[in-house]
C-alpha positions as CSV (number, residue, x, y, z in Angstrom):
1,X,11.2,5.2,-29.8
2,X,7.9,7.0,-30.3
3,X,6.8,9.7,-27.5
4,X,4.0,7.0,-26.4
5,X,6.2,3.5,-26.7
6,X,6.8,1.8,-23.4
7,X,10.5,1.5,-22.7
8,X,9.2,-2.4,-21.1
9,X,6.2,-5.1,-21.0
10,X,5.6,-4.0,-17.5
11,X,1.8,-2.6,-16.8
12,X,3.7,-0.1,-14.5
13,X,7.0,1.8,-15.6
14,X,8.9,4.9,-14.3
15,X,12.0,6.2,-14.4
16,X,13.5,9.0,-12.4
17,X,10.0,10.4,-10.8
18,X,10.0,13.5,-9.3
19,X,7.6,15.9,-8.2
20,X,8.6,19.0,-5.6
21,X,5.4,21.3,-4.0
22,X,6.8,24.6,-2.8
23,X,10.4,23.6,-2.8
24,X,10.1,20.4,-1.1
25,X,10.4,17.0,-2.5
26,X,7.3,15.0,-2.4
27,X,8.6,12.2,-4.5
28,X,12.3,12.2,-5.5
29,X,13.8,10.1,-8.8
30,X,11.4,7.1,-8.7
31,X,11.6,3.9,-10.2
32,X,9.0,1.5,-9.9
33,X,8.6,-1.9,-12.3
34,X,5.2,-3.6,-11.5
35,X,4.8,-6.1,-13.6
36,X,1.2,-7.0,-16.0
37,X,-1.1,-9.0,-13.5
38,X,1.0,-8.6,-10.5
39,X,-0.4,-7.2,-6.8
40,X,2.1,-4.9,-5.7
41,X,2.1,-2.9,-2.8
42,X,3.2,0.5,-1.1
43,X,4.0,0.7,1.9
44,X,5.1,3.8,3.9
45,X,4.1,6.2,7.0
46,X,1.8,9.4,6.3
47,X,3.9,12.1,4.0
48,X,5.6,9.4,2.2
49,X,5.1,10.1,-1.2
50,X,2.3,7.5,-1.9
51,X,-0.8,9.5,-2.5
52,X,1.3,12.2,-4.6
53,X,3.2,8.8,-6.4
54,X,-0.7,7.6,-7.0
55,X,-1.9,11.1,-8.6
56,X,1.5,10.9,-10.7
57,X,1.1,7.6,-12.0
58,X,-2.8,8.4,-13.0
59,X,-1.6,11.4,-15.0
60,X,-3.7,13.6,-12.5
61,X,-0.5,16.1,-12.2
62,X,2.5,16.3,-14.2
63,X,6.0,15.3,-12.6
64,X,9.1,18.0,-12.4
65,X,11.4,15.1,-14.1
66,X,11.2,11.4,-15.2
67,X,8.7,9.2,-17.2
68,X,5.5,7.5,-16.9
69,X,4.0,4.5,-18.9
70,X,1.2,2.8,-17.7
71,X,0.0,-0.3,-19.9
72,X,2.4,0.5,-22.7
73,X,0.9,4.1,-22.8
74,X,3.3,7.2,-22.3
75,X,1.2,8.8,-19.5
76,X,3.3,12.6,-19.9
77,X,2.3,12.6,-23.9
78,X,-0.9,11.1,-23.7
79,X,-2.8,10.8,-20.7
80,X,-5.9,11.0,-22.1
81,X,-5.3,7.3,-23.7
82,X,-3.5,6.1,-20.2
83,X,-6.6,6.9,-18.0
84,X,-8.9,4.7,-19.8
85,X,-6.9,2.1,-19.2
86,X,-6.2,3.0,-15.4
87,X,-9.0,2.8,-12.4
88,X,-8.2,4.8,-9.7
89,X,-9.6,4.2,-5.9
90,X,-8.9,7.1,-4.1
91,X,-8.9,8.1,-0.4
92,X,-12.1,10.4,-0.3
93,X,-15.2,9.1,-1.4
94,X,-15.7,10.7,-5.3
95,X,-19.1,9.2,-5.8
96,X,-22.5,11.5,-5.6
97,X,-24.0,10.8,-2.1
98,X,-27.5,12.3,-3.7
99,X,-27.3,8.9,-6.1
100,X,-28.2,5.5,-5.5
101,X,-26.3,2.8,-5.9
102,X,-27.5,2.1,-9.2
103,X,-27.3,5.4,-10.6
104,X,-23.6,5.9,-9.6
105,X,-22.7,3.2,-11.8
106,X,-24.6,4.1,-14.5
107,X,-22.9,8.1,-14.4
108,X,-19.9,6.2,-14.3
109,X,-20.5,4.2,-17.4
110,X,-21.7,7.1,-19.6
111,X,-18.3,8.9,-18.3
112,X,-16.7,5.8,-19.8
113,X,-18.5,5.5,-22.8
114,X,-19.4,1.9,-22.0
115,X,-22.1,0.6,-23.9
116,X,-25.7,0.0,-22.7
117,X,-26.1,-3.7,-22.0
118,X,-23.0,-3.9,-21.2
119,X,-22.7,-2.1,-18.1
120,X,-25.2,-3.2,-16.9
121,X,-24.2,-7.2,-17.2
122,X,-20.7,-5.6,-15.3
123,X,-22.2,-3.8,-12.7
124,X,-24.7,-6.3,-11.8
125,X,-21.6,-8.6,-11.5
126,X,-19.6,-6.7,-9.7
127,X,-22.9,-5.9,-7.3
128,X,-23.4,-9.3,-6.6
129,X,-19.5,-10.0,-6.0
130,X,-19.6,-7.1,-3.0
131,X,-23.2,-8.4,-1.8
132,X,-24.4,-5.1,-2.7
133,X,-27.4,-6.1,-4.8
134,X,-29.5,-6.1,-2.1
135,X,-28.6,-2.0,-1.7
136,X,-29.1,-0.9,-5.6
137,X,-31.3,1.2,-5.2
138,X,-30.1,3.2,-1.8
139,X,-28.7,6.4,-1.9
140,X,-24.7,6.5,-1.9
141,X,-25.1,9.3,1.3
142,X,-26.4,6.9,3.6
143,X,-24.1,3.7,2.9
144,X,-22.0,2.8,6.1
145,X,-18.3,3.3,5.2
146,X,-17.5,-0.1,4.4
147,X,-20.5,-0.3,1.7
148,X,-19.3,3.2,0.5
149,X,-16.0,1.5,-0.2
150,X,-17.2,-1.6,-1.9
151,X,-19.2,0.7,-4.5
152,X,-16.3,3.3,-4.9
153,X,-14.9,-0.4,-6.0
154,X,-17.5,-1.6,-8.0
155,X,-17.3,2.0,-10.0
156,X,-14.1,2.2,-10.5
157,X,-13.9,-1.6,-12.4
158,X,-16.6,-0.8,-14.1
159,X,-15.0,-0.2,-17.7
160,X,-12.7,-3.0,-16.8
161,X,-9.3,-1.1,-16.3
162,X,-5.9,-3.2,-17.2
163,X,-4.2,-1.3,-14.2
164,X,-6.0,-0.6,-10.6
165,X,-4.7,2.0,-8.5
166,X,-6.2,1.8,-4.7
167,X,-5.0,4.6,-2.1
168,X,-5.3,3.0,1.5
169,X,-8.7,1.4,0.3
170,X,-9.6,-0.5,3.0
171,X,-8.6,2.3,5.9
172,X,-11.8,2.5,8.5
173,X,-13.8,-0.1,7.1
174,X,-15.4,-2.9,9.1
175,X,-13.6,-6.6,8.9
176,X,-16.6,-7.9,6.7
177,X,-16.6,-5.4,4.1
178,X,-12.3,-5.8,3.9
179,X,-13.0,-9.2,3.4
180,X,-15.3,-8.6,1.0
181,X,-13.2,-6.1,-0.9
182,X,-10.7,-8.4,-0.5
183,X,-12.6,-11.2,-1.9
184,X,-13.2,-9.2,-5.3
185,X,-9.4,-8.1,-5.6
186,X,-8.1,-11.8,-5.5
187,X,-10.3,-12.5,-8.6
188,X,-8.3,-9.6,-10.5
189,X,-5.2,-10.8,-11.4
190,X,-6.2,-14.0,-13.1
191,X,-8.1,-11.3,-15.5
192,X,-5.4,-9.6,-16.7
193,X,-5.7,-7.1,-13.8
194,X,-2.3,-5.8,-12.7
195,X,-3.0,-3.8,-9.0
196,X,-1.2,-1.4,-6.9
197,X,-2.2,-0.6,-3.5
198,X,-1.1,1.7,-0.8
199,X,-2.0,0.4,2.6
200,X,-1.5,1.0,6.3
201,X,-2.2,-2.3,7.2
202,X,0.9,-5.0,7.0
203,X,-1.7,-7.9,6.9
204,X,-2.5,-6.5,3.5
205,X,0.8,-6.0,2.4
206,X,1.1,-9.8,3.1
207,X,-1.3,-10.4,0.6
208,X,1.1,-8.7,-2.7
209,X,3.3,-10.6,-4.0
210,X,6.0,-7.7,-4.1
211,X,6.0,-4.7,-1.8
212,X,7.7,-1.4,-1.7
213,X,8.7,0.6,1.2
214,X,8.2,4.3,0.8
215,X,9.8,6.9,2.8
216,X,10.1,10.9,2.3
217,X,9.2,10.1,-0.8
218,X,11.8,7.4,-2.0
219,X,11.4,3.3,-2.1
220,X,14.1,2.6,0.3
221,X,13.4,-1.2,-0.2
222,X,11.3,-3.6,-2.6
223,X,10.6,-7.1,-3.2
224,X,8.6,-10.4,-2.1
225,X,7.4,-9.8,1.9
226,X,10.0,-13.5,2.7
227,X,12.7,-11.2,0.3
228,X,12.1,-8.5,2.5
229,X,12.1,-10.3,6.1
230,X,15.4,-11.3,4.8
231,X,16.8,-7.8,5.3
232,X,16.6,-7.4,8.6
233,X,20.0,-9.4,9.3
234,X,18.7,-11.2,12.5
235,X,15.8,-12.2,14.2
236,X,13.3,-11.1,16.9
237,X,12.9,-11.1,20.6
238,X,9.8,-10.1,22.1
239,X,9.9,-8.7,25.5
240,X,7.2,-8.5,28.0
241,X,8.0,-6.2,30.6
242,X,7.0,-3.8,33.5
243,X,8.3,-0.6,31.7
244,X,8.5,-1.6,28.1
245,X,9.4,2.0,27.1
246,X,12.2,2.3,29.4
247,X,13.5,-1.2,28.1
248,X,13.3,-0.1,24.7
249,X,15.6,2.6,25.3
250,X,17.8,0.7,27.5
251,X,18.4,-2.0,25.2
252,X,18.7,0.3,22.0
253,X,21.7,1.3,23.4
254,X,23.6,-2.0,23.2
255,X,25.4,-2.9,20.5
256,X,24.4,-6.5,20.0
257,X,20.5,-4.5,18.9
258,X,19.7,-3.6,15.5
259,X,16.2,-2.2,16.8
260,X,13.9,-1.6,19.4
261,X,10.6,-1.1,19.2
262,X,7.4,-0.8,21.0
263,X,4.5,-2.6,19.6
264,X,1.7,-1.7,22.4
265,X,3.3,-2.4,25.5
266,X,5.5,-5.6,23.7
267,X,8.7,-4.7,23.1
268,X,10.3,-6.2,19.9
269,X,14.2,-6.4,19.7
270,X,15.7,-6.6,16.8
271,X,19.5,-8.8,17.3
272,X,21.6,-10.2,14.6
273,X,21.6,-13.7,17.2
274,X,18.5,-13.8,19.4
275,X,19.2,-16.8,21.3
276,X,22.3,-16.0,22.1
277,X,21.8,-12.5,22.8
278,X,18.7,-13.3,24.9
279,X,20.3,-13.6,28.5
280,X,22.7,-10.6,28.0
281,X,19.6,-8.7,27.2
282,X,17.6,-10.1,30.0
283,X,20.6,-9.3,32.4
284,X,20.5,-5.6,31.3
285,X,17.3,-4.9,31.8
286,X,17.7,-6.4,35.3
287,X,20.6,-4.4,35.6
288,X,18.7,-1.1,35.1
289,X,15.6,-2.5,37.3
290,X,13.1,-3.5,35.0
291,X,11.2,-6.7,35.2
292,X,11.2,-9.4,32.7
293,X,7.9,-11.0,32.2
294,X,8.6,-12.9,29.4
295,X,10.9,-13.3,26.3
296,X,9.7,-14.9,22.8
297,X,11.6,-15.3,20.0
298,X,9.3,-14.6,16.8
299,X,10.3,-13.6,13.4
300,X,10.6,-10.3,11.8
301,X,7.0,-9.1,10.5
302,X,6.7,-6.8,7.4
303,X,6.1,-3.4,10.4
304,X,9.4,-4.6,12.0
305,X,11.0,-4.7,8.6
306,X,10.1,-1.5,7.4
307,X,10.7,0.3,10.9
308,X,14.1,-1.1,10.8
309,X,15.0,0.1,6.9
310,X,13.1,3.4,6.9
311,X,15.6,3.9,10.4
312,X,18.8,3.2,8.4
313,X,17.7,5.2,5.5
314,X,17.1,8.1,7.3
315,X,20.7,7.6,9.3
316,X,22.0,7.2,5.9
317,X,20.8,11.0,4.9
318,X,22.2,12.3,8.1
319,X,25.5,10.7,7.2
């Protein structure tokens, strides 16, 4: 094998990936598969790993140990070759507030080397896909966050990457421009597009048809969000009640729960039988004088998932 041949046909490949800043492990022996035209998400709390796994993956620093290859290219030996095929989306706004619209994508396209003509036929596209046309020729400093978004977008697709990166990309924008962003991403895959997003937001990670759970800087758990729900081991009960953070810690003490946690002032409970568990539970609280305004059974979401792994895993390092 040549020091650029990918060991697999995935658009995304690593193999032990590991980066440490001042003697602390940022992201510890990752392996990650993402498949060509697949939308695969991260998924993990601040200080997980993902933004460092991101600047890894995009050959922005080098890794202490493990491999890289991103669209067949070897990102370690040649990065230069792997970032032309990569757009990156990052967290902080990299385009020139002092530009318009217009004039960002065209920087961008000269950066790229794509040709006149073009770029021009692209970004118009991509323009009109973000309803942004209208805004071409307004400066990039006084777009409102979700617009600034939308062109970060629209400048990073320009050259037509085969691999998108986006880091939390949709964090603090408005519900129109999410849609919109969302709008454009759906289009991707069907283009040869493979994407991998990091986001806050489980609704998003809904949307991908694998995710990965991220914490101190290891997956602890990946697959399709239904494989994932599977996990958990049980279903949920969702309590309603006059001290909801006194229940939680009541009722984490039994046995019979897997989890508790507070969601707002709804406490979900985790159980490996919720209907049957229901009126011991209800009974203990009552026991301990809380008041029961209601009890729902729902299933698992993606947050209650992940809150319940990322708890085991870290039980598991104390162990």
């Amino acid at each position: 094998m040549t020091a650029s041949a990918s060991p697999s046909p995935d658009a995304v490949h690593t193999e032990g990936l590991s980066k440490t800043f001042q003697g602390r492990p940022a992201v510890s022996d990752l392996n990650l598969q993402v498949p060509a035209g697949e939308v695969f998400g991260l998924v993990g709390p601040d200080g997980a790993g993902k933004t460092t796994t991101f600047r890894l993956l995009c050959g922005l620093i080098r890794p202490d140990t493990g491999s890289i290859h991103i669209a067949g290219v070897d990102v370690i030996a040649d990065p230069e070759s792997a970032k032309r095929r990569i757009g990156y989306l990052s967290q902080a706004f990299a385009q020139y507030t002092d530009l318009t619209v217009w004039e960002n994508l065209e920087f961008v396209a000269g950066t790229y080397l794509v040709p006149d003509g073009e770029w021009q036929e692209r970004a118009n596209e991509l323009l009109e896909a973000s309803r942004m046309t209208a805004f071409k020729s307004r400066l990039a400093g006084n777009l409102s966050g979700g617009m600034k978004q939308k062109l970060a977008l629209s400048c990073t697709l320009l050259h037509r990457p085969e691999v998108l990166f986006l880091d939390e990309p949709t964090t603090g924008v408005d519900p129109v421009s999410r849609r919109d962003f969302w709008s454009i991403l759906y289009d991707l895959p069907a283009q040869g597009v493979t994407i991998v997003l990091s986001t806050p937001y489980m609704d998003e990670a809904e949307r991908c048809r694998r995710v990965a759970f991220m914490s101190q800087g290891r997956i602890i758990a990946s697959g399709s969000p239904d494989e994932l729900r599977e996990r958990t081991g049980g279903g949920i009960l969702v309590f309603d009640t006059d001290n909801p953070r006194h229940a939680r810690d009541v009722l984490a003490k039994r046995d019979d729960v897997l989890e508790s946690i507070l969601f707002g002032d709804a406490l979900h409970v985790l159980t490996a039988k919720p209907s049957e568990s229901e009126p011991a539970l209800t009974d203990t609280l009552a026991s301990a004088g809380i008041f029961v305004k209601s009890v729902l059974p729902s299933e698992p979401g993606l947050e209650d998932v992940f809150v319940h792994l990322a708890s085991d895993a870290i039980d598991g390092g104390r162990n």
